[in-house]
PAPAGU-523799 format. One record per atom (N, C-alpha, C): atom name; x, y, z; residue number from 1; residue in one letter. Coordinates in pm, 1 decimal. Example, Ala and Ser with C-alpha at 12.3 -4.5 7.8 and 13.67 -1.06 7.14 Angstrom:
<recs>
+------+----------+----------+----------+-----+------+
: atom :        u :        v :        w : seq : type :
+------+----------+----------+----------+-----+------+
:    N :   1319.0 :   -569.0 :    780.0 :   1 :    a :
:   CA :   1230.0 :   -450.0 :    780.0 :   1 :    a :
:    C :   1320.0 :   -330.0 :    780.0 :   1 :    a :
:    N :   1285.0 :   -225.0 :    708.0 :   2 :    s :
:   CA :   1367.0 :   -106.0 :    714.0 :   2 :    s :
:    C :   1290.0 :      3.0 :    787.0 :   2 :    s :
+------+----------+----------+----------+-----+------+
</recs>
This chain:
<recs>
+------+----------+----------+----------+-----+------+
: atom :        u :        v :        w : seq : type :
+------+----------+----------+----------+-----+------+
:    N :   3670.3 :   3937.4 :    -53.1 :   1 :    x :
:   CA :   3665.1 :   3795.6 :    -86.4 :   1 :    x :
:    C :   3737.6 :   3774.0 :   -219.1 :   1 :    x :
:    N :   3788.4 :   3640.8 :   -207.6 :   2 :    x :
:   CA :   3894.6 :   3655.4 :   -343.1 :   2 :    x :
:    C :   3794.2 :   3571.5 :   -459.5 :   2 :    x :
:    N :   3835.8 :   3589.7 :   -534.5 :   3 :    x :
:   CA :   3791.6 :   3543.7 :   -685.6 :   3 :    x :
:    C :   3784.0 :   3363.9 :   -687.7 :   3 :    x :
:    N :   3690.2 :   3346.4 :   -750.8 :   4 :    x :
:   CA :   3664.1 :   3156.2 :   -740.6 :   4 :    x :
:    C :   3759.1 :   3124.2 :   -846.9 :   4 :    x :
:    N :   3847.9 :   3200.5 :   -950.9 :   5 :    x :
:   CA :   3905.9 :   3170.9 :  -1033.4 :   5 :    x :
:    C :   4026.7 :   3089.8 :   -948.0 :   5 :    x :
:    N :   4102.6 :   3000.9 :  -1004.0 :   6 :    x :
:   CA :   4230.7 :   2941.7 :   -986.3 :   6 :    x :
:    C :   4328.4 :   2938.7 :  -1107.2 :   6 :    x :
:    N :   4249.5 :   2949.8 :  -1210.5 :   7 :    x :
:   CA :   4331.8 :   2956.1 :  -1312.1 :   7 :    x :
:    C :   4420.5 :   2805.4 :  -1380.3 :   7 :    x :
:    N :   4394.6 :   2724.8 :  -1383.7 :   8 :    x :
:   CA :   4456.8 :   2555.7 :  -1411.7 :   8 :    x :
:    C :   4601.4 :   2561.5 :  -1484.1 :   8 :    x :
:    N :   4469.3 :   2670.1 :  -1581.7 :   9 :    x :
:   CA :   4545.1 :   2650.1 :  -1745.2 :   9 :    x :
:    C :   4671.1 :   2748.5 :  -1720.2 :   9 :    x :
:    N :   4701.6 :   2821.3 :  -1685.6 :  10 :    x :
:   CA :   4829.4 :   2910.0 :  -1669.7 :  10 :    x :
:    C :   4940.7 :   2874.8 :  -1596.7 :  10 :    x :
:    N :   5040.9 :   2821.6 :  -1722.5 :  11 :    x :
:   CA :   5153.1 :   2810.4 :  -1648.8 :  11 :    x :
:    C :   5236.9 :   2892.5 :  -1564.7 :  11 :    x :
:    N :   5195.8 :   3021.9 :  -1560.3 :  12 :    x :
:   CA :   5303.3 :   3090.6 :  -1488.4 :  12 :    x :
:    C :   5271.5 :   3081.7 :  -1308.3 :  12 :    x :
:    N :   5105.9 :   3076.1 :  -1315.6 :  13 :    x :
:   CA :   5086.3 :   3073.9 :  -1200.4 :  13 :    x :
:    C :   5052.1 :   2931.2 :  -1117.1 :  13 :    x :
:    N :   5150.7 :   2815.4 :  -1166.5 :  14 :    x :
:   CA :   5087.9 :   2674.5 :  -1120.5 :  14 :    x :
:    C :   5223.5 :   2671.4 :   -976.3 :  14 :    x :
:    N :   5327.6 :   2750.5 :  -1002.1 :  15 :    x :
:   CA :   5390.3 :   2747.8 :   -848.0 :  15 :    x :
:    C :   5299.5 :   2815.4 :   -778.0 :  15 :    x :
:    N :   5264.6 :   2893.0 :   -761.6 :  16 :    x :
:   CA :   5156.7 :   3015.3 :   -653.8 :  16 :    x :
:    C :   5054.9 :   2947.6 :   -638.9 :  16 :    x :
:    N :   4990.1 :   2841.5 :   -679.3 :  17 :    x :
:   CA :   4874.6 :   2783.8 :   -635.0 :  17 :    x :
:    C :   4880.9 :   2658.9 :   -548.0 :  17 :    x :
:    N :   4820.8 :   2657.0 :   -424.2 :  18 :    x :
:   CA :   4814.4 :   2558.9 :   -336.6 :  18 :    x :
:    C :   4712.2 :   2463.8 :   -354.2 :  18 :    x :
:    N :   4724.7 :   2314.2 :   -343.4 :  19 :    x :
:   CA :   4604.3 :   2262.3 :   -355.8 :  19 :    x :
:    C :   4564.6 :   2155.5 :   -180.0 :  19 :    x :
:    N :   4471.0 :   2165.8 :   -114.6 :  20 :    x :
:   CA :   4446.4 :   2142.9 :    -41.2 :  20 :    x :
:    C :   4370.6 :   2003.8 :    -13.5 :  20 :    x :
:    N :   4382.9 :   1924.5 :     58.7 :  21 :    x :
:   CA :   4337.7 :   1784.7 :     26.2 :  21 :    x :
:    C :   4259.1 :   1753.5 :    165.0 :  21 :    x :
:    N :   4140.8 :   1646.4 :    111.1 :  22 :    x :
:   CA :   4061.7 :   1611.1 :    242.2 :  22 :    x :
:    C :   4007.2 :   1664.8 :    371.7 :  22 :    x :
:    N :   3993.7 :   1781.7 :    287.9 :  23 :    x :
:   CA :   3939.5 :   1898.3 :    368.8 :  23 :    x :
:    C :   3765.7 :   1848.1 :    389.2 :  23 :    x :
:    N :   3680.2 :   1913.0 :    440.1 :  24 :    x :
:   CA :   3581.1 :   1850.2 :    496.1 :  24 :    x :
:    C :   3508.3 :   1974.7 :    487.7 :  24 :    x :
:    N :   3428.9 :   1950.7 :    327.5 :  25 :    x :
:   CA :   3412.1 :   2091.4 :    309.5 :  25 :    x :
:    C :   3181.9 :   2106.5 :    313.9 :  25 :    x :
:    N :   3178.6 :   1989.4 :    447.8 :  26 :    x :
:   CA :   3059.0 :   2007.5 :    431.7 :  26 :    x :
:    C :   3067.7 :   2165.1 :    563.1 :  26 :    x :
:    N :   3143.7 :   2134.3 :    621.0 :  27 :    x :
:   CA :   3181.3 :   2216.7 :    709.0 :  27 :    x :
:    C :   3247.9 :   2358.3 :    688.1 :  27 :    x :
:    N :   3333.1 :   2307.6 :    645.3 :  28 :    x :
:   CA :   3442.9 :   2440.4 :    632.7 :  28 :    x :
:    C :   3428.1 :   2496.8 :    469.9 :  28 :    x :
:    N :   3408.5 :   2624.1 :    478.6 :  29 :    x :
:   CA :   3350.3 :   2712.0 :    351.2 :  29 :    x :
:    C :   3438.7 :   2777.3 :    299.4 :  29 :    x :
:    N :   3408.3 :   2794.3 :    192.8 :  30 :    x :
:   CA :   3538.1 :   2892.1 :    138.1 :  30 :    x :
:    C :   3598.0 :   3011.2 :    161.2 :  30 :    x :
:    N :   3520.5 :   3078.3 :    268.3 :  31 :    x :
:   CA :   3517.4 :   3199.4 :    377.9 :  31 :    x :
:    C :   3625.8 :   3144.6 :    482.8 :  31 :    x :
:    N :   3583.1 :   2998.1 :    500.1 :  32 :    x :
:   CA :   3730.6 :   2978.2 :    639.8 :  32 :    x :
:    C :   3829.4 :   2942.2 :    576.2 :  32 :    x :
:    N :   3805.8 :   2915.2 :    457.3 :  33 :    x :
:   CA :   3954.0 :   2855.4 :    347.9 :  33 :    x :
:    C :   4024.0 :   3015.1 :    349.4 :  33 :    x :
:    N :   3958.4 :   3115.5 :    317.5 :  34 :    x :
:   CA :   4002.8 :   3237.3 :    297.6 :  34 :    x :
:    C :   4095.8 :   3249.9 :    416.2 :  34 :    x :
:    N :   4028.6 :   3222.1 :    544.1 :  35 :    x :
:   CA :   4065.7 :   3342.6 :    634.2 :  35 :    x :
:    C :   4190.6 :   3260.2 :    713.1 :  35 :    x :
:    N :   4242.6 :   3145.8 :    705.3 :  36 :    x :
:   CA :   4334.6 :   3029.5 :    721.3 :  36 :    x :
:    C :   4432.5 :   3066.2 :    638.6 :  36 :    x :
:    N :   4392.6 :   3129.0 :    528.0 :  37 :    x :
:   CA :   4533.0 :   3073.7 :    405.9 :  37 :    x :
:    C :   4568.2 :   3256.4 :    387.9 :  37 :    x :
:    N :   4502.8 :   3321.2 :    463.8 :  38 :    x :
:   CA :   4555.3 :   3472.0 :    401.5 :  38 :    x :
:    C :   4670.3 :   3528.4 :    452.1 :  38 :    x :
:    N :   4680.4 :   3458.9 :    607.1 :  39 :    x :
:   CA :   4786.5 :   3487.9 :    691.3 :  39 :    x :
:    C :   4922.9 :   3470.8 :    619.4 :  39 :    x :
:    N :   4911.4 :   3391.1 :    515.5 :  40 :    x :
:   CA :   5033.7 :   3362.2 :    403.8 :  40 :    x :
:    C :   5082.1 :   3462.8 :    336.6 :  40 :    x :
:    N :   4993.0 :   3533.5 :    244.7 :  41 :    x :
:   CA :   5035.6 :   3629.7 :    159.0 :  41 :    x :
:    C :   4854.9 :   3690.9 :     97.3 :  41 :    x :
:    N :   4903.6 :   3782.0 :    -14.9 :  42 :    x :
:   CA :   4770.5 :   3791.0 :    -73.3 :  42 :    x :
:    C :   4681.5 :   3673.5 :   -103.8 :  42 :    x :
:    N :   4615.6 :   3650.3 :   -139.9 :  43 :    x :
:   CA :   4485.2 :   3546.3 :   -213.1 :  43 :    x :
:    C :   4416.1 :   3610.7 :   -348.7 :  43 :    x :
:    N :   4486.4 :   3544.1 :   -459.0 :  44 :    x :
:   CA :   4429.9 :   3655.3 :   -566.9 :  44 :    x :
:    C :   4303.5 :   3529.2 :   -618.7 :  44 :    x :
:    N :   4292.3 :   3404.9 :   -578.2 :  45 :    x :
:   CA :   4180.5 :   3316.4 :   -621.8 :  45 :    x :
:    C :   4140.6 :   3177.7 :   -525.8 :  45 :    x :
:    N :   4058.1 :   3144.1 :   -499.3 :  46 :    x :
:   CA :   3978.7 :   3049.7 :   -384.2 :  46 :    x :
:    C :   3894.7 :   2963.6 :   -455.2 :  46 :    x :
:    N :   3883.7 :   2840.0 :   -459.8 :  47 :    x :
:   CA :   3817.5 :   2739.8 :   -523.5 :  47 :    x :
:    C :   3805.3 :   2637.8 :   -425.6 :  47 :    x :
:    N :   3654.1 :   2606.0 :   -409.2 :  48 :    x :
:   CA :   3649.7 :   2485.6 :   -305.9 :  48 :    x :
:    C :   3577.6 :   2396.2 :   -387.3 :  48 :    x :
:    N :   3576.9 :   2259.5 :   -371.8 :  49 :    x :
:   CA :   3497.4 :   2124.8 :   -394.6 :  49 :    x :
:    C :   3447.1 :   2069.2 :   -325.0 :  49 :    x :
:    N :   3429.9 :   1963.9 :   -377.6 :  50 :    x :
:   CA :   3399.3 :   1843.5 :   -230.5 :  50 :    x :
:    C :   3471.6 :   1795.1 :   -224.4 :  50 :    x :
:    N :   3561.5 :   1832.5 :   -103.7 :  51 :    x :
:   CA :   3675.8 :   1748.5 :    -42.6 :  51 :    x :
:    C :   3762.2 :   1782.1 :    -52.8 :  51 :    x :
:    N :   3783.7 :   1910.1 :   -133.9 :  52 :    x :
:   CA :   3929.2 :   1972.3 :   -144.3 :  52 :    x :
:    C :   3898.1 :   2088.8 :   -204.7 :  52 :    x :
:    N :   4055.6 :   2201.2 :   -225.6 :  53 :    x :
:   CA :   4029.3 :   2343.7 :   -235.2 :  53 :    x :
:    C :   4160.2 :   2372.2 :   -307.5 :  53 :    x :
:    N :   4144.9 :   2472.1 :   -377.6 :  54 :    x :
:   CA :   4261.0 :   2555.5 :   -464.3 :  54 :    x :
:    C :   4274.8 :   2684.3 :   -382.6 :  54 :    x :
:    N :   4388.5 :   2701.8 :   -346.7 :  55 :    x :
:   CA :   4415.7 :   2864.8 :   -343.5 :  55 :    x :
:    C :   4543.7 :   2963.1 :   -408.6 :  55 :    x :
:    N :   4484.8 :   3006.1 :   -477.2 :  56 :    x :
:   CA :   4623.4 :   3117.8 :   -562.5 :  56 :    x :
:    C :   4624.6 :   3208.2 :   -450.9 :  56 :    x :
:    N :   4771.1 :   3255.5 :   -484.1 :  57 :    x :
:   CA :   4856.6 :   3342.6 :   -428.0 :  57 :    x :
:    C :   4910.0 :   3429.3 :   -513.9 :  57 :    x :
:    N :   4946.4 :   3495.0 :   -508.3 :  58 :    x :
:   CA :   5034.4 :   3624.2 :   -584.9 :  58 :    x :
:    C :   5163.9 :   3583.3 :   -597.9 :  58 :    x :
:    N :   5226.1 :   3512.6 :   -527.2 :  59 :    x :
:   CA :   5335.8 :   3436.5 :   -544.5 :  59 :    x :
:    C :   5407.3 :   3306.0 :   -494.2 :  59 :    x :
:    N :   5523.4 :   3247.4 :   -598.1 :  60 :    x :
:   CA :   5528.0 :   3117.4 :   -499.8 :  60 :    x :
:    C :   5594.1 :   3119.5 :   -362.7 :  60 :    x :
:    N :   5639.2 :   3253.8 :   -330.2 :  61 :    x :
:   CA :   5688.3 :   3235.5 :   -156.5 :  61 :    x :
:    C :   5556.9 :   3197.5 :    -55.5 :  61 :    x :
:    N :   5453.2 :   3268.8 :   -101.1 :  62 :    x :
:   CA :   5352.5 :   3295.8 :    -48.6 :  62 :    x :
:    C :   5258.5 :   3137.2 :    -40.0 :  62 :    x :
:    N :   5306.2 :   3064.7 :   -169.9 :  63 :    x :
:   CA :   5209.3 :   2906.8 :   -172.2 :  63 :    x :
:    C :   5266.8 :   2855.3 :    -47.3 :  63 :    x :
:    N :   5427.5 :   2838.3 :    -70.7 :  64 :    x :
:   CA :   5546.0 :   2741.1 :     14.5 :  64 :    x :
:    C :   5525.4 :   2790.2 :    146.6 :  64 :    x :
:    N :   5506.3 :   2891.8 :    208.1 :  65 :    x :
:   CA :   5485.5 :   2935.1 :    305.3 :  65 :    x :
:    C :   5362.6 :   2873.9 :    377.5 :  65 :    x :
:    N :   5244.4 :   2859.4 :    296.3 :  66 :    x :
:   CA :   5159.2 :   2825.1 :    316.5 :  66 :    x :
:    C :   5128.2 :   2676.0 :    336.7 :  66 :    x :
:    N :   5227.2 :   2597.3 :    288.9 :  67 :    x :
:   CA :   5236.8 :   2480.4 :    258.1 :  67 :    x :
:    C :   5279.1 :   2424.5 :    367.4 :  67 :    x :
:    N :   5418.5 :   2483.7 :    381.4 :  68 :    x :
:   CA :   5499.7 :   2453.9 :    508.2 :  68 :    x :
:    C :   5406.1 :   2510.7 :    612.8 :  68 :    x :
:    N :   5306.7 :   2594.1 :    656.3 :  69 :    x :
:   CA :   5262.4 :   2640.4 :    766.5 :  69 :    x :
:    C :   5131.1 :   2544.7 :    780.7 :  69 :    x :
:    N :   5102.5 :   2497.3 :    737.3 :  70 :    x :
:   CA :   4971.5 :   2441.5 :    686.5 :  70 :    x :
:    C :   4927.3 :   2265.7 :    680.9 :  70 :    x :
:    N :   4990.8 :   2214.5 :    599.0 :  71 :    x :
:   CA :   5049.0 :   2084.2 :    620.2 :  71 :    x :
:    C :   5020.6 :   2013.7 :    727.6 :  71 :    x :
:    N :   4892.7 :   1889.8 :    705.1 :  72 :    x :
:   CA :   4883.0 :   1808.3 :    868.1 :  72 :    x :
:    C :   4821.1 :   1858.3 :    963.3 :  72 :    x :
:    N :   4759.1 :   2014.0 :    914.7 :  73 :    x :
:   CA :   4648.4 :   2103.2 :   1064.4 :  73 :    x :
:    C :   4546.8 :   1986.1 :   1064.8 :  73 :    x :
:    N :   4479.2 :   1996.4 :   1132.6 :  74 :    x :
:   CA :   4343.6 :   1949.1 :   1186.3 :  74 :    x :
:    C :   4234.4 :   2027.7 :   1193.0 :  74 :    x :
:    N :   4180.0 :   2018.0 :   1107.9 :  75 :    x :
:   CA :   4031.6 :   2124.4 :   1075.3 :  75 :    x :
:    C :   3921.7 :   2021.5 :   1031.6 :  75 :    x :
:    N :   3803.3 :   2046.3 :   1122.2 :  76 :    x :
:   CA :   3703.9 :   2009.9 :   1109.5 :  76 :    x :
:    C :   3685.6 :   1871.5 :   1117.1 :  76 :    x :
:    N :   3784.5 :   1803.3 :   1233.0 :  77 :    x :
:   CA :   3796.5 :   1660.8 :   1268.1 :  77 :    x :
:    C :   3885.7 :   1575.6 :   1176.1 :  77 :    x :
:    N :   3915.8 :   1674.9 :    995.4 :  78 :    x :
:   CA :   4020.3 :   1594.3 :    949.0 :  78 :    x :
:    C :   4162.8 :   1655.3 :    960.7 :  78 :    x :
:    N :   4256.4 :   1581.0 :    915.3 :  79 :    x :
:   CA :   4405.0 :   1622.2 :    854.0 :  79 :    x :
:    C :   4399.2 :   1659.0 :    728.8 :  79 :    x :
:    N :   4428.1 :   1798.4 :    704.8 :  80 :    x :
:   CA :   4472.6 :   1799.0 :    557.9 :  80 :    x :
:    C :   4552.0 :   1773.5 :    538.8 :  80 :    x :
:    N :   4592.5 :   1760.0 :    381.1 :  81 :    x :
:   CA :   4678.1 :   1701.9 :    273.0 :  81 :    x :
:    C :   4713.6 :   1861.6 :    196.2 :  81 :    x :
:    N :   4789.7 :   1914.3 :    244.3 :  82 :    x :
:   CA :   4835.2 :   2043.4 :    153.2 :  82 :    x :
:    C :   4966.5 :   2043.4 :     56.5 :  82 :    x :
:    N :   4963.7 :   2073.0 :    -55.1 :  83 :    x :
:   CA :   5084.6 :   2069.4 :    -91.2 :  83 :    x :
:    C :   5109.7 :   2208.0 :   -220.6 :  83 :    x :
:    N :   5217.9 :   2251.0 :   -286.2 :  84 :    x :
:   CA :   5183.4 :   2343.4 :   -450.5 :  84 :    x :
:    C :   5131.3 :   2223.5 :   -543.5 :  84 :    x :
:    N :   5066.0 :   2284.2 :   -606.3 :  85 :    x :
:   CA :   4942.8 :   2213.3 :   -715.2 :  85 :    x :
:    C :   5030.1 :   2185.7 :   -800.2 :  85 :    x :
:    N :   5115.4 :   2274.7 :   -858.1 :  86 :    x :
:   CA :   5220.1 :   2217.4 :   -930.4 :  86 :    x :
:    C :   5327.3 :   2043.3 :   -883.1 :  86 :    x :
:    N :   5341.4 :   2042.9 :   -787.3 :  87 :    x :
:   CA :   5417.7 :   1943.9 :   -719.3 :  87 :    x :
:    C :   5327.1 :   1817.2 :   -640.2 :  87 :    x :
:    N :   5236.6 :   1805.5 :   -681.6 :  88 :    x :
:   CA :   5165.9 :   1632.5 :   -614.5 :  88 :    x :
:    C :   5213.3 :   1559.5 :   -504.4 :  88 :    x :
:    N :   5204.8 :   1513.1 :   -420.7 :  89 :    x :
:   CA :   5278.3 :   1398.7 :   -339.0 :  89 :    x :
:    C :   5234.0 :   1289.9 :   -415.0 :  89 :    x :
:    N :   5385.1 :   1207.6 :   -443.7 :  90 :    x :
:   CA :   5348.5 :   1049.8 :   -438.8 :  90 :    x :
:    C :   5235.3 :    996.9 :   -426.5 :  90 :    x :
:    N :   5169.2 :    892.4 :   -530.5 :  91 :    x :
:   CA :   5134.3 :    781.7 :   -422.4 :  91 :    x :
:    C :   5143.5 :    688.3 :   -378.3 :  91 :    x :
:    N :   5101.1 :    610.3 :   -315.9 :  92 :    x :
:   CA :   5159.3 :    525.8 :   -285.5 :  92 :    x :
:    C :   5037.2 :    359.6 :   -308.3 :  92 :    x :
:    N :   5150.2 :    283.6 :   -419.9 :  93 :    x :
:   CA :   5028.4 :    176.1 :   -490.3 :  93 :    x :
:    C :   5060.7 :     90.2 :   -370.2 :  93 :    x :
:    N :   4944.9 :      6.3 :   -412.0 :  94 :    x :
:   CA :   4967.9 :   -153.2 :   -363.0 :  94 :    x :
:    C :   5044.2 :   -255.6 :   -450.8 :  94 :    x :
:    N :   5057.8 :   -360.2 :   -421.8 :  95 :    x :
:   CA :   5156.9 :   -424.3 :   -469.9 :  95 :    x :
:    C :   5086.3 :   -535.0 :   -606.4 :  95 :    x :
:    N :   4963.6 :   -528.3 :   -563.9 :  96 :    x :
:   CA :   4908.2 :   -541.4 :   -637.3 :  96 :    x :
:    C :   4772.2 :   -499.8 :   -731.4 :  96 :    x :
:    N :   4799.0 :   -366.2 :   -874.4 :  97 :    x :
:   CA :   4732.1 :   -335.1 :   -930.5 :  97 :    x :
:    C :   4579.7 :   -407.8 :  -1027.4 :  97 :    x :
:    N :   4490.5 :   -387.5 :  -1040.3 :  98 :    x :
:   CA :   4423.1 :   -456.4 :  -1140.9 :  98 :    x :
:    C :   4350.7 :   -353.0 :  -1216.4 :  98 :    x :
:    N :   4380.3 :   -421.6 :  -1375.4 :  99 :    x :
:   CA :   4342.4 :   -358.5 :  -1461.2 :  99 :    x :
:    C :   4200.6 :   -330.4 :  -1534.2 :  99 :    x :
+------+----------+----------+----------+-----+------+
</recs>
């Protein structure tokens, strides 16, 4: 089992880390986060929340890989939102903000 560390603060490793979105984590544990995202590469760290998940990698082929393989599955009745933690998707405002 990999380490709950993700590491935030380290720049070297913010390409290698995947961040996972709208995951549905009353369900899905950090055991199936593991066993989904290993097929990628190593897993040197696993972090779940509510509602979303970090996973380090050993490297950034290994995030992108994961990203691109990953992206839009359907687990546990939702769609995730996967992308590198380093790189965010957009969002997308309304046209009208209030302050």
């Amino acid at each position: 089992m990999a380490s709950n560390v993700t590491n935030k603060t380290d720049p070297r490793s913010m390409n290698s880390r995947v961040f996972i979105g709208n995951l549905n984590t009353l369900v899905v544990k950090k055991s199936d986060v593991e066993a989904i995202f290993s097929k990628y590469g190593k897993i040197v760290g696993c972090s779940v929340h509510k509602g979303f998940a970090f996973v380090q990698y050993v490297n950034e082929r290994n995030a992108r890989a994961a990203v691109a393989g990953e992206d839009g599955r359907m687990i546990a009745g939702q769609v995730l939102d996967i992308n590198l933690a380093a790189e965010p998707k957009c969002a997308v405002w309304g046209s009208s903000t209030q302050m």
